[in-house]
Backbone as a printed PyTorch tensor [residue, N CA C, xyz], in Angstrom:
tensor([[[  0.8420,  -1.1780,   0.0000],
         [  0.0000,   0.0000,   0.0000],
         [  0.8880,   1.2420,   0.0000]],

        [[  0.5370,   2.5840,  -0.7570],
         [  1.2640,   3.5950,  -0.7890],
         [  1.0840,   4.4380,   0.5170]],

        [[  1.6340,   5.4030,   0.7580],
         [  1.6160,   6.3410,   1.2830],
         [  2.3430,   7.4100,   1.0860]],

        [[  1.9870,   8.6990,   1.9960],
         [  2.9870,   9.9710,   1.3330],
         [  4.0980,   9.6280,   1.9610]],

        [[  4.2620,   9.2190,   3.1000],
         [  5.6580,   8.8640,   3.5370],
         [  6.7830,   8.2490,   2.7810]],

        [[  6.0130,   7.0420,   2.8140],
         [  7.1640,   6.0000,   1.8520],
         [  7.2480,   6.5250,   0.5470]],

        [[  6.1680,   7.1230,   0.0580],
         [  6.1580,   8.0300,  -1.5660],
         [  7.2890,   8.8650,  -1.6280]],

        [[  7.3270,   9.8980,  -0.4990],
         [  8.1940,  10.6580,  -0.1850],
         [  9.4200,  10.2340,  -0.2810]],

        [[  9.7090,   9.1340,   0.4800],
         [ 10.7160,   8.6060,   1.0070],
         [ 11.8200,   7.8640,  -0.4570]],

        [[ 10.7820,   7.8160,  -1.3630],
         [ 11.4430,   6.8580,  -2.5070],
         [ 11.6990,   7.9940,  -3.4430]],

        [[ 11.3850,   9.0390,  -3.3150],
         [ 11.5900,  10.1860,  -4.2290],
         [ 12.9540,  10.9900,  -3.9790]],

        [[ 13.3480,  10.1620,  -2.4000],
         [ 14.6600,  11.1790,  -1.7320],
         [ 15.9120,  10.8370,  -2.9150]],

        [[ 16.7360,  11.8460,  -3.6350],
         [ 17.5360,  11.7150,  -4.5120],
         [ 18.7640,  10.9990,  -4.5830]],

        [[ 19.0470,  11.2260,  -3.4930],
         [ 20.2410,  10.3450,  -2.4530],
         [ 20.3290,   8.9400,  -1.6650]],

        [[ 21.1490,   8.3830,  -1.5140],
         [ 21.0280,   7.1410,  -1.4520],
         [ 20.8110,   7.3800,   0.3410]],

        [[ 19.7680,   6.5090,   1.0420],
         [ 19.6100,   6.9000,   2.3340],
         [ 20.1150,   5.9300,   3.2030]],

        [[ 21.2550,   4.9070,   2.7100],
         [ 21.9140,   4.1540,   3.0250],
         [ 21.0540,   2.5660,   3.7680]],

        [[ 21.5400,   1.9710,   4.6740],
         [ 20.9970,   0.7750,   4.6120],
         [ 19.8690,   0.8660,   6.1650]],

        [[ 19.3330,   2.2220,   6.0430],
         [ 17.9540,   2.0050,   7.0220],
         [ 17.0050,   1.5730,   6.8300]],

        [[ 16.6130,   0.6770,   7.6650],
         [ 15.5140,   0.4030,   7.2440],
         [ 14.1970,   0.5700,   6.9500]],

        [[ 13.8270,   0.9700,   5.5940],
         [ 12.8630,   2.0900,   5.6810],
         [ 11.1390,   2.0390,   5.6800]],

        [[ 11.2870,   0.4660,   6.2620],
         [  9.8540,   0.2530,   6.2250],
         [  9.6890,   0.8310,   8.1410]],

        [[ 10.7450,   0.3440,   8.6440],
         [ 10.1830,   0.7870,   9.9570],
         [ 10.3180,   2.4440,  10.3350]],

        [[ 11.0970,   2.8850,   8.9910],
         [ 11.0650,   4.4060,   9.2950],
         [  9.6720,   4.8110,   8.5420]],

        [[  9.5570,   4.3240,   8.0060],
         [  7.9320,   4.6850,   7.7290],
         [  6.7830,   4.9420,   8.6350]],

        [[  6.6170,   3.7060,   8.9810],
         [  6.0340,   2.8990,  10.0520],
         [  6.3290,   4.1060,  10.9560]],

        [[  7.3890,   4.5370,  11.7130],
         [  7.7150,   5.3260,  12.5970],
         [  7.4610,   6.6940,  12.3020]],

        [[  7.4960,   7.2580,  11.1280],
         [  7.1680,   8.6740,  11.0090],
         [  5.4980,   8.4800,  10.6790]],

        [[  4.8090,   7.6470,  10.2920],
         [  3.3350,   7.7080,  10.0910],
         [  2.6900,   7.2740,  11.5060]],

        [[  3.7740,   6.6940,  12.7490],
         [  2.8470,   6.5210,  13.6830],
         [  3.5430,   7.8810,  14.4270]],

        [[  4.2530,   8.9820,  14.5680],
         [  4.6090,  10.1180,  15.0190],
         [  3.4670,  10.7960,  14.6890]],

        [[  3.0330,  11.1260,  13.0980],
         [  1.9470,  12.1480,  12.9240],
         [  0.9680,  11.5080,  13.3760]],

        [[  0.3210,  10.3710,  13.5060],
         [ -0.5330,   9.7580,  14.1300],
         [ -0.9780,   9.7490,  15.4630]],

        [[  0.2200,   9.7630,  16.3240],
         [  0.0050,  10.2910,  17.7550],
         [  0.1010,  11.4530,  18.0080]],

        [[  0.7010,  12.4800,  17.4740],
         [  0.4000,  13.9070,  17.2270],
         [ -0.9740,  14.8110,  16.8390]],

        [[ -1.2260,  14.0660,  16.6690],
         [ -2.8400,  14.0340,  16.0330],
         [ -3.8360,  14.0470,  16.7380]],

        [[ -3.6860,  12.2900,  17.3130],
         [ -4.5570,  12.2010,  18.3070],
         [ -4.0910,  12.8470,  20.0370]],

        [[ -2.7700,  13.2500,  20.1020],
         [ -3.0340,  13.9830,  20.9520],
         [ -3.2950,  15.1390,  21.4390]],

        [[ -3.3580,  15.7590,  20.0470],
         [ -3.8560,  17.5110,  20.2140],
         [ -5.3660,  17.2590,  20.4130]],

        [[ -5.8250,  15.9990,  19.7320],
         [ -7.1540,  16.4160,  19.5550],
         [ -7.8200,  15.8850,  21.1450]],

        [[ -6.7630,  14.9470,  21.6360],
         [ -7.5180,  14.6000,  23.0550],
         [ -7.3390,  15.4690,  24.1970]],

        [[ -5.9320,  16.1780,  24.0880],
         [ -6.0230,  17.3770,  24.6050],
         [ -7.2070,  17.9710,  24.7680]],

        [[ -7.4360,  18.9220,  23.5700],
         [ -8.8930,  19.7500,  22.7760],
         [ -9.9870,  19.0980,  24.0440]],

        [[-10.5520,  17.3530,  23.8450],
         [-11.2100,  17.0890,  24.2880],
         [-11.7140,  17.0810,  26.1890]],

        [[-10.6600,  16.9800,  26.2920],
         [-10.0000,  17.0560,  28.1960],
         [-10.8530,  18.5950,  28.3420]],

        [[-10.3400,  19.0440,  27.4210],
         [-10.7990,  20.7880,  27.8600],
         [-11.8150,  21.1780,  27.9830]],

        [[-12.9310,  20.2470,  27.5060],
         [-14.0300,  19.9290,  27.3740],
         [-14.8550,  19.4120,  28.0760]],

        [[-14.0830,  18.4960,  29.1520],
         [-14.6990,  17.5170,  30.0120],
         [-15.4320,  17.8130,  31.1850]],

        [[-16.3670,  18.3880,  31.5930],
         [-16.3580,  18.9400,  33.0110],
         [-15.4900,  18.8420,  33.7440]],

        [[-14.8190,  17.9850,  34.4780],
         [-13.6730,  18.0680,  35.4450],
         [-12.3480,  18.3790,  34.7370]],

        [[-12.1710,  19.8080,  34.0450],
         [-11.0300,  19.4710,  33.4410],
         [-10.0540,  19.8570,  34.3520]],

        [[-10.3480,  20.4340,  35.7520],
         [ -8.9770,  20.5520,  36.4200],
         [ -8.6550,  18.9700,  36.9300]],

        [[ -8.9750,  17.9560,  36.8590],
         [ -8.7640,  16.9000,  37.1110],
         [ -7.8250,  16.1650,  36.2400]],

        [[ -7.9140,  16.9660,  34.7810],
         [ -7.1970,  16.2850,  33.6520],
         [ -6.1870,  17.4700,  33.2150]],

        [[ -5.7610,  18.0870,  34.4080],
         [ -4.5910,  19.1230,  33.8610],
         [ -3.3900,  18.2870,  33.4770]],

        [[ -3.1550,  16.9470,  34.5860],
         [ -1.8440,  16.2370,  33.8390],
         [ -2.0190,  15.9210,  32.4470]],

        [[ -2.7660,  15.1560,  32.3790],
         [ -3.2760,  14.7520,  31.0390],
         [ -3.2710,  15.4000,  29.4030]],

        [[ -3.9970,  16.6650,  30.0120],
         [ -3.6310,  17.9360,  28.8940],
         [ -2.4170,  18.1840,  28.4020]],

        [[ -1.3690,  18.6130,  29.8980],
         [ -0.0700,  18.5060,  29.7160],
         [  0.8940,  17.4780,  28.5380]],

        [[  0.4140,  16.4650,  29.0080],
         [  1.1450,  15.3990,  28.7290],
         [  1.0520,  15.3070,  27.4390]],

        [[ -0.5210,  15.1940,  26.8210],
         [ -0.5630,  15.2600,  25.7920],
         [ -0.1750,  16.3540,  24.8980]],

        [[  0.0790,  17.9380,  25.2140],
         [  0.6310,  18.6240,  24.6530],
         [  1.9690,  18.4500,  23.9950]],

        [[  2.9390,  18.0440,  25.3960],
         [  4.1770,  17.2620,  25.5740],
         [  4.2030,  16.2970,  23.8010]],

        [[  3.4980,  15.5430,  24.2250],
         [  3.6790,  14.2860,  23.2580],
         [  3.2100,  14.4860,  21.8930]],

        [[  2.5010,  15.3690,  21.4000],
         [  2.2520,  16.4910,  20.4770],
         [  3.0550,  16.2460,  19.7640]],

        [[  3.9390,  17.4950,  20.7070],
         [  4.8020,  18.6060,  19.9180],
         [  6.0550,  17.3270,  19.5140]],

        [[  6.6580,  16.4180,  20.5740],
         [  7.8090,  15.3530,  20.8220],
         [  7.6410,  14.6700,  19.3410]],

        [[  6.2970,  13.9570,  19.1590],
         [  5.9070,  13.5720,  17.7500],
         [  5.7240,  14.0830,  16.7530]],

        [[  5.3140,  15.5780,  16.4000],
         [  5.6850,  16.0370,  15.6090],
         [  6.7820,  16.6640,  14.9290]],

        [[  8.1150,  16.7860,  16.0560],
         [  9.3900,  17.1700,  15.5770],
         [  9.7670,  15.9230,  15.1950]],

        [[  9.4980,  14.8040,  15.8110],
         [ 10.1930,  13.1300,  15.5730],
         [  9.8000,  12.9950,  13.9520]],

        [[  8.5560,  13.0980,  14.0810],
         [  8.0010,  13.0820,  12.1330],
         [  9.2110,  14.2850,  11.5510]],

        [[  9.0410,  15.3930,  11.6660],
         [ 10.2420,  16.2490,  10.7920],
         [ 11.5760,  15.9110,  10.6760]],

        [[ 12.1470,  15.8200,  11.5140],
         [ 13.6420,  15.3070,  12.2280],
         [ 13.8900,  14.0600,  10.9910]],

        [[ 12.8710,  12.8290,  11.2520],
         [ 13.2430,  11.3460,  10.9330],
         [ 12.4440,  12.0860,   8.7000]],

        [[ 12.0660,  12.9650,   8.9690],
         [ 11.5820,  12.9540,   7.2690],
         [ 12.6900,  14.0300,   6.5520]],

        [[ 13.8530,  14.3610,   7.1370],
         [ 15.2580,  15.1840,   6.4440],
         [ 16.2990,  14.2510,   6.3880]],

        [[ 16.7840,  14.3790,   5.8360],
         [ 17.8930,  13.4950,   5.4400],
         [ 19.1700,  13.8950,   4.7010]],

        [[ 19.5300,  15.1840,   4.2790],
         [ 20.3730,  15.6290,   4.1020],
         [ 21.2520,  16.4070,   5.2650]],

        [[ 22.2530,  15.7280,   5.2910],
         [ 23.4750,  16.0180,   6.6980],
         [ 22.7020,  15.0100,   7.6470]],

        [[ 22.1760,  14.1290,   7.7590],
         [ 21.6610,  12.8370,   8.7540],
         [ 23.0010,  12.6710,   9.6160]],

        [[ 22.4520,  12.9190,  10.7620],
         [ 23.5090,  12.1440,  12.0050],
         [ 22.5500,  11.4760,  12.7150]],

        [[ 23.2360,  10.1140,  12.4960],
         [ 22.4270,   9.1150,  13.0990],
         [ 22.2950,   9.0450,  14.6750]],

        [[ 22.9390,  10.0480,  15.5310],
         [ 23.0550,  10.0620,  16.8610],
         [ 21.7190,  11.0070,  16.9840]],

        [[ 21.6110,  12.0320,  16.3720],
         [ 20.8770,  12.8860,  16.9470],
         [ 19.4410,  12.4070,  16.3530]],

        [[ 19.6300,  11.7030,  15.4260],
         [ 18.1490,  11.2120,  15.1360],
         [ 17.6090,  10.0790,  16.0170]],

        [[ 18.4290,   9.4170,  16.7680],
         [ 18.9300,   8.4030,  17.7020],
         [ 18.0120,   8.7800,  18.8250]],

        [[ 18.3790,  10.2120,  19.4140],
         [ 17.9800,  10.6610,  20.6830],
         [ 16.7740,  11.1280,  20.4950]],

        [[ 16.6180,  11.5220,  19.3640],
         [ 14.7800,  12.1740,  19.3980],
         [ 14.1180,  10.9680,  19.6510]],

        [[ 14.5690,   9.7370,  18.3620],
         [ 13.2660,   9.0510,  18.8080],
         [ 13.6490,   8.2860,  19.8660]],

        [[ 14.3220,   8.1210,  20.5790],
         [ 14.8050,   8.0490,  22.1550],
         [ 13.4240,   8.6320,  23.0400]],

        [[ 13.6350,   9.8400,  22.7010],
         [ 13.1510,  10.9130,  23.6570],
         [ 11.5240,  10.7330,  23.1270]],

        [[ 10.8260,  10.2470,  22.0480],
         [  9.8320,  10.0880,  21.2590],
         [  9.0840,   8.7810,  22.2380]],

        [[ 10.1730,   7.9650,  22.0480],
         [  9.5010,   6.5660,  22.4490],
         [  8.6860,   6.8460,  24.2730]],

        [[  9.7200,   7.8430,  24.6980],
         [  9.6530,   7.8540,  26.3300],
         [  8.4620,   8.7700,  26.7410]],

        [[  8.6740,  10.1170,  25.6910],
         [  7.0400,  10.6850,  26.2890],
         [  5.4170,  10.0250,  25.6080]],

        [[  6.0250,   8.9870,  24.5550],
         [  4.5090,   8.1550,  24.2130],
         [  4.4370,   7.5100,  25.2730]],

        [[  5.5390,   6.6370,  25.9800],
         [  5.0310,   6.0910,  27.0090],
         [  4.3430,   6.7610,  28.0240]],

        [[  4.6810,   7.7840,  28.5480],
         [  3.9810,   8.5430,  29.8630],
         [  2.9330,   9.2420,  29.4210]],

        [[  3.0090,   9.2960,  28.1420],
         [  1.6900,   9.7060,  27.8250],
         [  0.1030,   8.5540,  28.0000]],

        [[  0.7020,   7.7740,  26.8250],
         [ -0.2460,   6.6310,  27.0640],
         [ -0.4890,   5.9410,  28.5070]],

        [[  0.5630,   6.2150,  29.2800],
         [  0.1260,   5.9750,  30.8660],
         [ -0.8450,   6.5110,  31.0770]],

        [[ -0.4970,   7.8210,  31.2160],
         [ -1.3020,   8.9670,  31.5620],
         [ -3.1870,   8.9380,  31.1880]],

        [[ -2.8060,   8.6770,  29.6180],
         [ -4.0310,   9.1000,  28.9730],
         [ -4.7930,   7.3770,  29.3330]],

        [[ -3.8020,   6.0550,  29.5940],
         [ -4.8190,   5.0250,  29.9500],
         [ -5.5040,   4.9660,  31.4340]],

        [[ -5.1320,   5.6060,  31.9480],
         [ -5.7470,   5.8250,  33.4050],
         [ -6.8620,   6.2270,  33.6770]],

        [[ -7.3930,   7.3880,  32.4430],
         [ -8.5580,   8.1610,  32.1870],
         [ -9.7180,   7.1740,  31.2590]],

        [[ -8.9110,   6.0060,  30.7400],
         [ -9.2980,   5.6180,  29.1090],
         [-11.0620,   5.1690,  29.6880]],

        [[-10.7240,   4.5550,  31.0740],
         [-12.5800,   4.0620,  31.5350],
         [-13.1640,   4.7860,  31.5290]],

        [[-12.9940,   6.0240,  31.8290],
         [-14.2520,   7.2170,  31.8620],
         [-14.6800,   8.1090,  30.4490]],

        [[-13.0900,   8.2120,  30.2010],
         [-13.1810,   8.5480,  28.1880],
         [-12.8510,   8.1790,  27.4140]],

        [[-13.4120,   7.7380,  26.6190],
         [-12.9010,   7.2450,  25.2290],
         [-12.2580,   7.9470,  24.4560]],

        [[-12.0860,   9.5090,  24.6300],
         [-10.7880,  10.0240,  23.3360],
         [ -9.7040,   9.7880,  24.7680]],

        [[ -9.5610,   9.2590,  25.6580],
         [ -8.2030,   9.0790,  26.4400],
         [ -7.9160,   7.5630,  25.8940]],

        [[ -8.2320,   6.7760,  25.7510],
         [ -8.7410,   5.1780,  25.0700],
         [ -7.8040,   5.4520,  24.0760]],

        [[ -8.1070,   6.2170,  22.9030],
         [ -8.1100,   5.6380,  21.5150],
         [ -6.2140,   6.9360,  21.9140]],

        [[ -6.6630,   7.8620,  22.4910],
         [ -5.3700,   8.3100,  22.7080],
         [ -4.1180,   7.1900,  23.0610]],

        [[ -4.5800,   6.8060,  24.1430],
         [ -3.4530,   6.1370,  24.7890],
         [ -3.1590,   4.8590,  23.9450]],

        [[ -3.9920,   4.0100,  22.6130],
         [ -3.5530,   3.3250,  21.8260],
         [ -2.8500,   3.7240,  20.5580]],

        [[ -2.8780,   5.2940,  20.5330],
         [ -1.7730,   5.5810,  19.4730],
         [ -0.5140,   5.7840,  20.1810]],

        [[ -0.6310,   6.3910,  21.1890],
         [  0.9020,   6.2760,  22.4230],
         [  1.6780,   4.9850,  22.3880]],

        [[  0.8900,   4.3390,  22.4830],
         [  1.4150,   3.0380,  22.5580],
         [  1.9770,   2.2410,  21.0190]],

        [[  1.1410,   2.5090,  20.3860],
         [  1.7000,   2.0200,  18.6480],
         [  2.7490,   2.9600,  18.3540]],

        [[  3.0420,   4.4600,  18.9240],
         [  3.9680,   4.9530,  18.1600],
         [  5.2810,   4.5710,  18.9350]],

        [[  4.9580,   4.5650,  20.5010],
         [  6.0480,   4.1740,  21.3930],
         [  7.3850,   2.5650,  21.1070]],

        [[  5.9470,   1.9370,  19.8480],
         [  6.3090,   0.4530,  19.6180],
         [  7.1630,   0.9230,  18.4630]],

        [[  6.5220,   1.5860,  17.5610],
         [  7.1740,   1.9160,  16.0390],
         [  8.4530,   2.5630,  16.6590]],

        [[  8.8170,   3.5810,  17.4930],
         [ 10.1980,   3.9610,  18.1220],
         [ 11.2830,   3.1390,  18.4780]],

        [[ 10.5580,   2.3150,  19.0420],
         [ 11.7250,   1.6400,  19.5960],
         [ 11.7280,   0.2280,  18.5100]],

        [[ 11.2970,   0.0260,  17.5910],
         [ 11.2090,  -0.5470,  16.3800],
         [ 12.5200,   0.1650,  15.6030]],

        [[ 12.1940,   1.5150,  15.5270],
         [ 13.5460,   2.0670,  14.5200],
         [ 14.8820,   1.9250,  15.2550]],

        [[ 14.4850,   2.5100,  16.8730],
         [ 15.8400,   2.4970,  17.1750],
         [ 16.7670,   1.2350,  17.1010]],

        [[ 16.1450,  -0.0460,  17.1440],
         [ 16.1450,  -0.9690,  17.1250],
         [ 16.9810,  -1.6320,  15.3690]],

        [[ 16.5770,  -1.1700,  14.6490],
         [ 17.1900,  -0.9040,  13.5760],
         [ 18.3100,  -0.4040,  13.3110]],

        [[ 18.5590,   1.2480,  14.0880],
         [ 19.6830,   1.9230,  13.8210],
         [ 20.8600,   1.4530,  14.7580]],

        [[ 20.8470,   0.5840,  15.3690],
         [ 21.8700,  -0.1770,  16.1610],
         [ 21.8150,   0.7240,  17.3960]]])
């Protein structure tokens, strides 16, 4: 199946050496994916009657946002690539999906955008440590 990622990814002019680029796929489509769903569960928290109850939550998900959406930019450049520093984002990627999806599964019984949140936390947290896993 196509996507803009891997579309993208096969269009890069340069040879992107021997990464593996199904799990960098995989990893930058589950970054915008949890980025996604966590602005929007954010949004929703704000919404909730008790939202001073879900100030961590908000947080967190802001956090994990923004973490996933630089991880998607970062892992989609590739000219001057240092594999260390791309290393540590999704390092740093894998660790706030986790506390996120903590976070947001704690809430998941009472809400369902904390639910479907905390299962993209968790798929992107997997796809992370999937790449890093790759890059030695």
């Amino acid at each position: 199946m196509s996507s803009t990622v891997k579309d993208m990814l096969a269009t890069y002019p340069a040879d992107l050496g021997d990464i593996d680029q199904a799990k960098l796929t995989r990893c930058i489509e589950e970054c915008i994916s949890c980025a996604q769903a966590c602005t929007a569960c954010a949004d929703a928290c704000l919404s909730e009657g008790m939202v001073g109850d879900l100030a961590k939550c908000i947080r967190t998900d802001m956090d994990c946002a923004d973490i996933c959406t630089a991880t998607a930019a970062v892992l989609s450049r590739h000219t001057g690539y240092d594999a260390n520093i791309a290393a540590a984002v999704v390092k740093a990627c894998a660790m706030v999906c986790k506390a996120c999806g903590d976070e947001c599964g704690g809430h998941a019984d009472m809400h369902e955008h904390c639910r479907i949140c905390a299962e993209a936390c968790r798929a992107c947290e997997t796809a992370c440590k999937d790449l890093l896993g790759a890059l030695g």
